[in-house]
C-alpha positions in Angstrom: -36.1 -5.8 -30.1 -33.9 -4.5 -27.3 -30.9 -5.3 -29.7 -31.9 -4.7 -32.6 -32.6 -0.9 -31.0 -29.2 -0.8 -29.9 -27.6 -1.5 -33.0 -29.6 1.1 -34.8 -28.0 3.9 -32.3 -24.5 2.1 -32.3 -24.6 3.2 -36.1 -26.1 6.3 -35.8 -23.3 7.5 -33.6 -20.8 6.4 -35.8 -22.7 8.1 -38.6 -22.5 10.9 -36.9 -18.9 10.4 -36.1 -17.7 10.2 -40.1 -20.2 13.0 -40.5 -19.0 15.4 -38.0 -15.6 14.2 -39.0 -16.6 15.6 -43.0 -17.9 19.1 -41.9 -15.0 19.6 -39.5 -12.1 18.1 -42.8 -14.5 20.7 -45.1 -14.0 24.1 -42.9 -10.5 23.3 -42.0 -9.2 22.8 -45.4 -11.2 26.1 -47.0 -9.1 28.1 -48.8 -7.9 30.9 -46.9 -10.2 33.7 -48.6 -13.1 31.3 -47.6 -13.0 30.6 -44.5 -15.2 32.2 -42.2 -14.3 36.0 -40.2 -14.8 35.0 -36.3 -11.9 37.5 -36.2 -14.1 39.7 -34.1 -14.1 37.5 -31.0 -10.8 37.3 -29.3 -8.8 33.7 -29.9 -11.9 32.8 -31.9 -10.0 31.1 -34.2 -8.7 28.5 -31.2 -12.6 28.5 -30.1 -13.9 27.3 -33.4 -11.0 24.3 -33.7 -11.9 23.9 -29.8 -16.0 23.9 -30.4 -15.9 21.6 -33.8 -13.6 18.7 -31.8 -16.1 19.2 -28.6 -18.6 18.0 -30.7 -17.0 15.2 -32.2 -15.2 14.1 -29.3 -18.5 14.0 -27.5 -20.3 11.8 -30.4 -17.1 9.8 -30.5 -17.4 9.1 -26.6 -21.3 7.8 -27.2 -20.1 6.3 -30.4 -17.4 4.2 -28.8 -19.0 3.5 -25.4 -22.3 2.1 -27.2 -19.9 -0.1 -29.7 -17.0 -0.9 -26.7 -19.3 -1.7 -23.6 -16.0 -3.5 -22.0 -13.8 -0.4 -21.9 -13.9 1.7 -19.1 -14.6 5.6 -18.7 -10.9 6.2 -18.7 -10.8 3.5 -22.1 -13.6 5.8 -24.0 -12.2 9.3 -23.2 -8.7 8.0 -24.2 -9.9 6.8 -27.6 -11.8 10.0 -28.4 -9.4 12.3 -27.4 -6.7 10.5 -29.2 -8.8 10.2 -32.3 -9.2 14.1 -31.9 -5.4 14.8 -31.5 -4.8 12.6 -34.6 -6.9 13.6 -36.8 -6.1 17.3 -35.6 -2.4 16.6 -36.7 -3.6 15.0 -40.1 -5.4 18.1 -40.8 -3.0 20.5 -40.2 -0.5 18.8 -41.8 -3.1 18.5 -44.6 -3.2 22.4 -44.4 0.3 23.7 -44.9 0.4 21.4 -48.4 -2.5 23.5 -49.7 -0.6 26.7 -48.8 -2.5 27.7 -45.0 -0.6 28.2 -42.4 -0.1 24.6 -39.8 -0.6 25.7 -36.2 0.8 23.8 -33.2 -1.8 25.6 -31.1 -4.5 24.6 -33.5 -3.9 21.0 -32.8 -4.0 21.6 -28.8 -7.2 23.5 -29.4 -8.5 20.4 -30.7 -7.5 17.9 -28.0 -8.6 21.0 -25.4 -12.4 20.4 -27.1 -12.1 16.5 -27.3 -10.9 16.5 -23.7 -13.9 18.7 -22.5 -16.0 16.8 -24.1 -15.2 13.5 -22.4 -15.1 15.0 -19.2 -18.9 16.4 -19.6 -19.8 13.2 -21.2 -19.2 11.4 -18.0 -20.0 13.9 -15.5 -22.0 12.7 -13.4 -24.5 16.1 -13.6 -24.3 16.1 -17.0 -25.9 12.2 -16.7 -28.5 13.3 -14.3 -29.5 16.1 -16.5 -29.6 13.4 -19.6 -32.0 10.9 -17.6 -34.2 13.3 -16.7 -34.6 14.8 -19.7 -35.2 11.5 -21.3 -37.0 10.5 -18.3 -39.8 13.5 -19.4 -40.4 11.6 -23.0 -40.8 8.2 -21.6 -44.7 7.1 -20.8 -45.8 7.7 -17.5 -45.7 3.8 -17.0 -42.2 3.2 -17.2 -41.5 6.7 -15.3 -43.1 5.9 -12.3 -41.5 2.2 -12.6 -38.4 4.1 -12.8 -37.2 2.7 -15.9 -34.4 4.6 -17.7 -32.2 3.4 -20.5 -30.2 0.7 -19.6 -27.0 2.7 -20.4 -27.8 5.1 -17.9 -28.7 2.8 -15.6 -25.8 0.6 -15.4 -23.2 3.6 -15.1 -25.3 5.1 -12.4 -25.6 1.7 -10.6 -21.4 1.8 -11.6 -21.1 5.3 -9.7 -23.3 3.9 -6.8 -21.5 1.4 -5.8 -18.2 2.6 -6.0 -19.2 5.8 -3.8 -20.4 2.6 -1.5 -17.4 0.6 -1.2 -15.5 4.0 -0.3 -17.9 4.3 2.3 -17.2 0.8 3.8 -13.2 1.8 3.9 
């Protein structure tokens, strides 16, 4: 059952990964006239490309962790920020043949957001806020066994014992 639970979230995320990928192609390539005035808020423009790529290079990070369990940390974020940077230069390039302007600093706005995002993804707060959150929806049997989710687990029992062999030093 375990397994089978796993694989259902392993394709959810990259669901959600070709999906985010399709609303992020579908703003970015709007005709000019179309695209949405965030010309009120200062760089907003660089915000938006940052905020759209934090979001998919966060569901990429899950995505790719849950499907890769033998890469690393540094493995993950290197394969979602790359997929961020590339498909960032696809889609400007993508731009200037439909007659909007292709911007460098686009590009680094989105590898800014995909590099955010894998850095909160494996913050170590940003776990501990995650279990318990999750920890709140369990039943109060597994709680007080302290059962979390096993992908929580083993990168918490990861971060433990490397803080413990430091300690040995």
């Amino acid at each position: 059952m375990r397994e089978r639970r796993s694989s259902f979230f392993t394709a959810v995320g990259w669901l959600l990964v070709v999906g985010w990928a399709g609303v992020i192609w579908k703003l970015l390539t709007l005709p000019g006239e179309e695209t949405p005035d965030i010309g009120f808020i200062p760089f907003g423009d660089k915000f938006g490309h940052a905020g759209l790529y934090f979001i998919w290079g966060f569901v990429i990070c899950w995505s790719v962790e849950k499907s890769f369990r033998q890469l690393s940390r540094v493995g993950v974020g290197t394969a979602a920020v790359f997929a961020a940077a590339l498909y960032g230069i696809a889609s400007e390039i993508y731009q200037s043949g439909i007659g909007r302007d292709a911007d460098l600093l686009d590009v680094l706005a989105d590898t800014a957001g995909a590099l955010l995002a894998q850095f909160l993804y494996f913050s170590i707060t940003v776990r501990t806020a995650l279990r318990r959150a999750i920890a709140g929806r369990m039943s109060p049997e597994k709680r007080d066994r302290g059962q979390v989710p096993s992908s929580l687990a083993r990168r918490d029992r990861s971060d433990k014992g490397a803080s413990a062999d430091e300690g040995k030093r």
